[in-house]
C-alpha positions as CSV (number, residue, x, y, z in Angstrom):
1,X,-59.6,-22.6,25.1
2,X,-62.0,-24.8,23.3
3,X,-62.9,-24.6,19.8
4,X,-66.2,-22.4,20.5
5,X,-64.5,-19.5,21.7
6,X,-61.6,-19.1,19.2
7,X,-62.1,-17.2,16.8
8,X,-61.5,-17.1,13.2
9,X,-58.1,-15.0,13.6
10,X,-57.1,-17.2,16.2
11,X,-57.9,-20.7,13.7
12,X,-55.8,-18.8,10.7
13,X,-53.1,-18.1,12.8
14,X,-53.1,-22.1,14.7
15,X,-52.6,-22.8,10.8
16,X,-50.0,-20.6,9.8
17,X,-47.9,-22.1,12.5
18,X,-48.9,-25.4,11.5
19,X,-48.0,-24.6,8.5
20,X,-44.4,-23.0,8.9
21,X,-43.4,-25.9,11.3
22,X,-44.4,-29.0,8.9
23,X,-43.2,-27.3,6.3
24,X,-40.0,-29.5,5.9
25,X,-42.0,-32.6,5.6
26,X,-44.3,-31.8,3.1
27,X,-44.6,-33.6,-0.9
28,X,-43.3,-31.1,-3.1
29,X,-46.1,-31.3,-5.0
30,X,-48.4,-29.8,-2.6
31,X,-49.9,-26.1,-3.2
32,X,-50.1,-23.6,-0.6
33,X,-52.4,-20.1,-0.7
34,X,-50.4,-16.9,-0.6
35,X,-50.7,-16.6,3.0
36,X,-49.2,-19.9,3.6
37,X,-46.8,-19.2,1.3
38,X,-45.0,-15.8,2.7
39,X,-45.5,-17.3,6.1
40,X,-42.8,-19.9,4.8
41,X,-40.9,-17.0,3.2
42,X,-40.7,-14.7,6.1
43,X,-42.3,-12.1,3.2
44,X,-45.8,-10.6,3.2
45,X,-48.6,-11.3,0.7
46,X,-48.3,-7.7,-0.6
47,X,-43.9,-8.6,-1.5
48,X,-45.5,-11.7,-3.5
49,X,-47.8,-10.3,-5.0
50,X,-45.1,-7.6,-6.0
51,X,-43.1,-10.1,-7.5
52,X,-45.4,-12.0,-9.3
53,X,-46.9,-8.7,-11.2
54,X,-43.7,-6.6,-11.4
55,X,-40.9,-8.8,-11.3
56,X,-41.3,-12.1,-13.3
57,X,-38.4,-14.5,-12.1
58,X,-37.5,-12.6,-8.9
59,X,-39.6,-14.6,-6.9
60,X,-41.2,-19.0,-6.4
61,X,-42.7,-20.2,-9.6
62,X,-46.2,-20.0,-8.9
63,X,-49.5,-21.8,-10.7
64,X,-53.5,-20.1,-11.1
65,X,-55.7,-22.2,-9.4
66,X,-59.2,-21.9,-11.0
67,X,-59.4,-18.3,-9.6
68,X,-56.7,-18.5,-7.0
69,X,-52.8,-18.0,-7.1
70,X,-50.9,-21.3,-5.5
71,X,-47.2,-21.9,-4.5
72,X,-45.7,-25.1,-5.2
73,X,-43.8,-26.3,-1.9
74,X,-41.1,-27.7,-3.8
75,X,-41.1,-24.0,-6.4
76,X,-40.9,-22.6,-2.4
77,X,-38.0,-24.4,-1.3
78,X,-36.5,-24.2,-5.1
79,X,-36.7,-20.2,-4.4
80,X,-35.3,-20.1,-0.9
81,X,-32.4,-22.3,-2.0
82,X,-31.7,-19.6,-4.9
83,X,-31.8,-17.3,-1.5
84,X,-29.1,-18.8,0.3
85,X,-26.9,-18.7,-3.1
86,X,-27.5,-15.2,-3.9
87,X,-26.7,-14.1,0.1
């Protein structure tokens, strides 16, 4: 399939998967969108979002980008290794 006939579904979901299998060797420093983010987590936007309005601490650290909420990779991997802890 070329790029002319995917569609935009088809594009976010390419990036998701880009995404979840890079993950590892991205700079901590590096901000990821809420999609992105509980694509990494195995969570959905709505459980972050849950989280970060009702339950300060419970889940990643994350930072308000002019208008837009972003997840730290290394506040992500900080959170999944308080996972593994907790389990």
């Amino acid at each position: 399939m070329d790029r002319k006939t995917r569609t935009t579904g088809d594009m976010a979901a390419e990036r998701l998967a880009r995404v979840k299998r890079e993950f590892d060797s991205y700079s901590a420093s590096i901000r990821l969108t809420e999609l992105e983010a509980a694509a990494v987590l195995g969570q959905s936007v709505n459980t972050l979002k849950f989280w970060r309005l009702n339950k300060p601490g419970k889940g990643p650290a994350w930072i308000k980008a002019n208008s837009s909420v972003r997840y730290a990779v290394g506040a992500l991997r900080e959170f999944q290794n308080r996972a593994k802890q907790s389990a």
